[in-house]
C-alpha positions in Angstrom: -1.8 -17.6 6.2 0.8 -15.6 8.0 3.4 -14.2 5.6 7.1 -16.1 6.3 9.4 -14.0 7.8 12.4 -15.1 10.3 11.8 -12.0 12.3 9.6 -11.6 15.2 7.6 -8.7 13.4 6.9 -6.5 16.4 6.0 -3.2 14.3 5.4 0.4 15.6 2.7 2.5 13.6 3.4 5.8 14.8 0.2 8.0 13.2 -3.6 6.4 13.5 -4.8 8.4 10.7 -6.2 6.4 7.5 -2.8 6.0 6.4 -1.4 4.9 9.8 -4.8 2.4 10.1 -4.4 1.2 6.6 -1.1 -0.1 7.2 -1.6 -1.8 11.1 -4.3 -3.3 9.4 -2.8 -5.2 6.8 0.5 -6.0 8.8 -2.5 -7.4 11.4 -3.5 -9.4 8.8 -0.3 -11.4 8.3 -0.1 -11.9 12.0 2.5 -9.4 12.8 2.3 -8.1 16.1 1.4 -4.1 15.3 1.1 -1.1 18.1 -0.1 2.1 16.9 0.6 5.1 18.3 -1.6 8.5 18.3 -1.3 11.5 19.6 -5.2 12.7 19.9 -7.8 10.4 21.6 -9.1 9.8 18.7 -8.0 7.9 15.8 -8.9 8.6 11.7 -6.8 12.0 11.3 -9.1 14.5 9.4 -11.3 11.7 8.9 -12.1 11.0 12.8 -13.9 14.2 13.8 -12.2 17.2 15.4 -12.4 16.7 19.1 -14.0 19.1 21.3 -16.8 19.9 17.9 -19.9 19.3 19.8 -22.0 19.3 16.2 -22.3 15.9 15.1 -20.8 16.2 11.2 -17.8 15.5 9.5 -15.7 18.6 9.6 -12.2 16.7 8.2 -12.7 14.3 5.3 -15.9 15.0 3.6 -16.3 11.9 1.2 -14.3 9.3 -0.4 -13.4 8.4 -3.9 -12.4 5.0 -4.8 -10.8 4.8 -8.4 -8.2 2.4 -7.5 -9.3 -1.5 -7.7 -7.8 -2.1 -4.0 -9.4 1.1 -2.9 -12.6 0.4 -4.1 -12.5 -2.9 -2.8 -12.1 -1.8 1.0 -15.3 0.7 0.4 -17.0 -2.5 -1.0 -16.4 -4.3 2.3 -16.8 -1.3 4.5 -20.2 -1.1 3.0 -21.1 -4.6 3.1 -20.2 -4.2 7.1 -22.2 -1.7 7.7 -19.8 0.9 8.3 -19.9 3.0 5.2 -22.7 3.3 2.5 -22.6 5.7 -1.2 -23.4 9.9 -1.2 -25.6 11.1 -3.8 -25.3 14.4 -3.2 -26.8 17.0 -5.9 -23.3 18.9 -6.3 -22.8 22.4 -7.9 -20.1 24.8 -9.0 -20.5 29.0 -8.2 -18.5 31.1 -9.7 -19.1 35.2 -10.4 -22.8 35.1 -11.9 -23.1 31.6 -12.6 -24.3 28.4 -11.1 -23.5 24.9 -12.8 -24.4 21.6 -11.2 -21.7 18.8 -11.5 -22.3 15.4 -13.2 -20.7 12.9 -10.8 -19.6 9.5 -12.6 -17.8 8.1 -9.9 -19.5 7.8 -6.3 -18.7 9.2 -3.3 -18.3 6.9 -0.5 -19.0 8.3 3.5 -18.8 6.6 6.8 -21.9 5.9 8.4 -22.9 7.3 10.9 -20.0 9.5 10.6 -16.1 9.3 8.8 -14.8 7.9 11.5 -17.0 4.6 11.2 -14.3 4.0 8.5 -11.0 4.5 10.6 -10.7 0.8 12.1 -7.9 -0.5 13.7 -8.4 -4.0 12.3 -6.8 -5.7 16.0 -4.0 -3.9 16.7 -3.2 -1.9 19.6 -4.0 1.3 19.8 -2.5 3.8 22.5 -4.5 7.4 22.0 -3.4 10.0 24.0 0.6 9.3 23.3 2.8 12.2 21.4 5.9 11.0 20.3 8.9 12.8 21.0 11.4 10.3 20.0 12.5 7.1 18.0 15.6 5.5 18.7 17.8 2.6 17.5 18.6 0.7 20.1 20.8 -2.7 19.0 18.9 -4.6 16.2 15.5 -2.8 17.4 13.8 0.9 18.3 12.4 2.5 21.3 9.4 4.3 20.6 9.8 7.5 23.7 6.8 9.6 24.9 9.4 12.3 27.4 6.3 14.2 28.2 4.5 11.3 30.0 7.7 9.7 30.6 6.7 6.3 28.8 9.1 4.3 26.6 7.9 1.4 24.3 11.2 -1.5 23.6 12.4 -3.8 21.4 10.3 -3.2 17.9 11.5 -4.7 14.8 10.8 -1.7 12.8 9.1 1.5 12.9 6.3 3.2 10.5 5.9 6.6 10.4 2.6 7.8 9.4 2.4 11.6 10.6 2.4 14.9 8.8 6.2 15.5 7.5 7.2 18.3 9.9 6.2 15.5 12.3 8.0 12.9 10.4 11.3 15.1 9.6 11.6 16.0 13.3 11.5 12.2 14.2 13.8 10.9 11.4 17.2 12.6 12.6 18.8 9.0 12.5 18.0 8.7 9.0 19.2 12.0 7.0 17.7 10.3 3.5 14.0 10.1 4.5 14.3 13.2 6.9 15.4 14.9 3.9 12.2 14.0 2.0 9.9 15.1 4.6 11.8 18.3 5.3 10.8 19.1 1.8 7.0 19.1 2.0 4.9 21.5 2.8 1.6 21.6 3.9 -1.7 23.8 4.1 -4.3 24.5 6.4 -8.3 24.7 6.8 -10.8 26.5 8.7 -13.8 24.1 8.8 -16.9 25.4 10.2 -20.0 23.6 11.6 -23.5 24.8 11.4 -27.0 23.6 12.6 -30.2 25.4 11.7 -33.6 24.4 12.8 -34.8 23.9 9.6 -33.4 23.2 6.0 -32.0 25.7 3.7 -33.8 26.6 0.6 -31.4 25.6 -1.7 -31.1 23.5 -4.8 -28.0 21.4 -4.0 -26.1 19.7 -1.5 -23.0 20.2 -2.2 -21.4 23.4 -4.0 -17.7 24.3 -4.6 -16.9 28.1 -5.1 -14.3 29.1 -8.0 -13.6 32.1 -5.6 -14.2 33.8 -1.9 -13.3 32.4 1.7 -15.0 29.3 1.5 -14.2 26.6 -0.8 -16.8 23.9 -0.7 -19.6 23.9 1.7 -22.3 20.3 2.5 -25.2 19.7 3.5 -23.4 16.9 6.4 -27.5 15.7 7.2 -27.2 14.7 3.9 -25.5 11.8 3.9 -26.9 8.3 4.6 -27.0 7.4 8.3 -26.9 10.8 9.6 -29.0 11.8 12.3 -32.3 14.5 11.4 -31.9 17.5 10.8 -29.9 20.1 9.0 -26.2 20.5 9.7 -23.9 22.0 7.3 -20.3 22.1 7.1 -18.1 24.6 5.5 -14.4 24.5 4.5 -12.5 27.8 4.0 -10.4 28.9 1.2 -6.3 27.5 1.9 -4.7 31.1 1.8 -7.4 32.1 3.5 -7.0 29.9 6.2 -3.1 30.5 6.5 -3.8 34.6 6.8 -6.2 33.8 9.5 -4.9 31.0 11.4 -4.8 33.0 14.6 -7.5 35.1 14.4 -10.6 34.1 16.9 -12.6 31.1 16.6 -15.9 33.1 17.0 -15.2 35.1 14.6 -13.7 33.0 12.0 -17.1 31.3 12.0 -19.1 34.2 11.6 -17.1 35.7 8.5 -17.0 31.8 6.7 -21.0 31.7 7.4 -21.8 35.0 6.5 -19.6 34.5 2.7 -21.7 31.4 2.5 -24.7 33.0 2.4 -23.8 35.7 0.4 -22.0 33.3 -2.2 -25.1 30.9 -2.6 -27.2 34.1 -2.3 -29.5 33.4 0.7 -31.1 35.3 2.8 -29.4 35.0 6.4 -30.1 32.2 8.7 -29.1 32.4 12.9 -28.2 28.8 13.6 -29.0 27.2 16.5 -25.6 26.0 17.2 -22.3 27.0 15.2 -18.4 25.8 15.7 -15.3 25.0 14.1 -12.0 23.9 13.9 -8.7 25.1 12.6 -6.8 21.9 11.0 -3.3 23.4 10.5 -1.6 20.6 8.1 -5.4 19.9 5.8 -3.8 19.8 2.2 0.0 19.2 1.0 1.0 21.4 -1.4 3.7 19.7 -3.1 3.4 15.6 -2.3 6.2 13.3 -3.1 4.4 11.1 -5.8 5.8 7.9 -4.4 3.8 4.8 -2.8 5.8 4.9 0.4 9.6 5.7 1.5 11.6 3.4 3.1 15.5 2.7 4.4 15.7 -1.4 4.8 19.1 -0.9 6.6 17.5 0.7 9.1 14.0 -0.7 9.0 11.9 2.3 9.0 9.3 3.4 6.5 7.3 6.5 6.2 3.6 6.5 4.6 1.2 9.2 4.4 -1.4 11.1 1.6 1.3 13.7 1.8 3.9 11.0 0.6 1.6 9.4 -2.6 -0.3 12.2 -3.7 -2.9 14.6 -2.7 -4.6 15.0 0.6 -7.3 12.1 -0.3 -8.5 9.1 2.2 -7.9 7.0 -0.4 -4.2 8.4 -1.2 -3.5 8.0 2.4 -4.6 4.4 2.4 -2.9 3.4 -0.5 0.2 4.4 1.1 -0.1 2.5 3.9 -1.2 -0.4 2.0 2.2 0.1 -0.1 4.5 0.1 3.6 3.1 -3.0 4.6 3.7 -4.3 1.2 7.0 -2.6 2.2 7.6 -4.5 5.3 6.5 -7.7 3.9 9.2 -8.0 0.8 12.3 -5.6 2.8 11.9 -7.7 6.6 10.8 -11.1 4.9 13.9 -11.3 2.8 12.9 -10.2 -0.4 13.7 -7.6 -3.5 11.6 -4.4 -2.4 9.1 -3.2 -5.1 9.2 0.3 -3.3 12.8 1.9 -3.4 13.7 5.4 -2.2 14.3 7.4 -4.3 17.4 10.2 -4.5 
């Protein structure tokens, strides 16, 4: 049933990343009436591809974890749907002169056929395509504003914010408190790199983390269950890394992260028949808040994200929009809040 509430519960979801998704969905759920609003064409985040990547792989979220019973509940269903199944990858750790495979007691989780198979919507609306440039209070309701198309939304109950924090800070001037929050933060990128080879790499593992170099943590994507034959890898690069060359070329960022591959997993070289990438500029947090989700009742916004609870996991961000519906259904429903801000 519907939760009670003597509002009309029109909600904006501003963000259709996980955490954005997690939270429409479960408002959705309750019968609240939920628009989301993204600005790519795409909707997932990291999780949701990397548009214009012709390579079909994941080159955002790599897996999933699911340690918490909620969490681990939602990659139950996903699985029993069809849209998700376990990874069993054979996972190792290189570091200078040394090679030690990984014991993995807790599975990893992928989308099938790809990540994105596990950023639904659940109902809502969703309008891709739509930057926002501005939130405003407008009586006892917000206008959601798009200035560069020139579209305005009316007459929402409350808003959700569910973006990176520079995002989020820059969209929060009417709320000094949370803008202060998200002014804090600060994030890291990634150079992810895609390559397909027409024929599979001798190697022992399909996975590998390395303790040092450019790149970071390198798959075998083909891998994974439901993936199309073949052999596709994908390669993340090194944080700092990525920062000191976040405007250097794409063709040749890919060639320098697949040439330390092969020289950090010591194989001979391999021409691929295809290689890309993609530069994601805001991949990690480096210093999250620690909280389940920030909120100002008065004003009814809330702001959820990975950033916000913890690392930069799928599952962190879709705890966090778990906890801002949970939010909105105690603060707009008349109740005592479980989630106060804090400061």
């Amino acid at each position: 049933m519907p939760y009670p509430s003597p509002y009309s519960a029109t909600v904006a979801v501003i963000g259709a990343g996980m955490a954005g998704l997690s939270c429409a969905a479960h408002l959705t759920r309750q019968g609240w009436s939920v628009t989301l609003f993204e600005r790519e064409a795409v909707t997932g985040g990291r999780a949701g591809g990397a548009p214009g990547l012709d390579i079909p792989c994941d080159p955002g979220a790599q897996y999933l974890r699911a340690r918490s019973e909620a969490f681990r509940a939602e990659a139950e269903a996903w699985i029993e749907a069809g849209t998700a199944a376990r990874w069993r990858p054979r996972v190792a750790s290189i570091g200078p002169g040394r090679k030690v495979f990984r014991a993995d007691p807790e599975p990893r989780f992928v989308g099938v056929p790809t990540m994105a198979a596990a950023a639904r919507a659940a109902g809502a609306e969703v309008l891709t395509g739509f930057p926002v440039s501005a939130i405003a209070r407008e009586g006892a309701g917000w206008t959601v504003t798009n200035e560069e198309q020139g579209r305005h939304h009316q007459a929402f109950q409350t808003v959700v914010l569910a973006v990176p924090p520079d995002e989020a800070a820059r969209l929060l001037a009417a709320a000094p408190a949370l803008q202060h929050h998200a002014a804090g933060i600060s994030m890291r990128p990634c150079w992810a790199v895609a390559a397909e080879f027409g024929r599979p790499l001798d190697v022992d593992f399909d996975g590998v983390f390395f303790e040092s170099g450019a790149v970071t943590w390198a798959a075998r994507d083909s891998s994974k269950p439901g993936r199309e034959r073949g052999e596709r890898w994908v390669f993340h690069a090194d944080p700092d890394w990525s920062l000191s060359h976040g405007s250097h070329a794409p063709g040749a960022v890919k060639r320098v992260l697949l040439d330390a591959f092969f020289k950090a997993v010591e194989h001979p070289q391999r021409a691929p028949l295809a290689l890309d990438c993609h530069y994601w500029p805001q991949a990690r947090t480096a210093n999250p808040l620690g909280e389940a989700v920030l909120g100002d009742p008065a004003m009814g916004l809330t702001v959820c994200g990975d950033w916000v609870y913890g690392d930069s996991s799928v599952e962190h961000a879709w705890l966090s929009g778990l906890a801002a519906a949970q939010w909105l259904l105690t603060n707009l429903s008349g109740g005592i809040s479980r989630y106060l801000l804090k400061g």
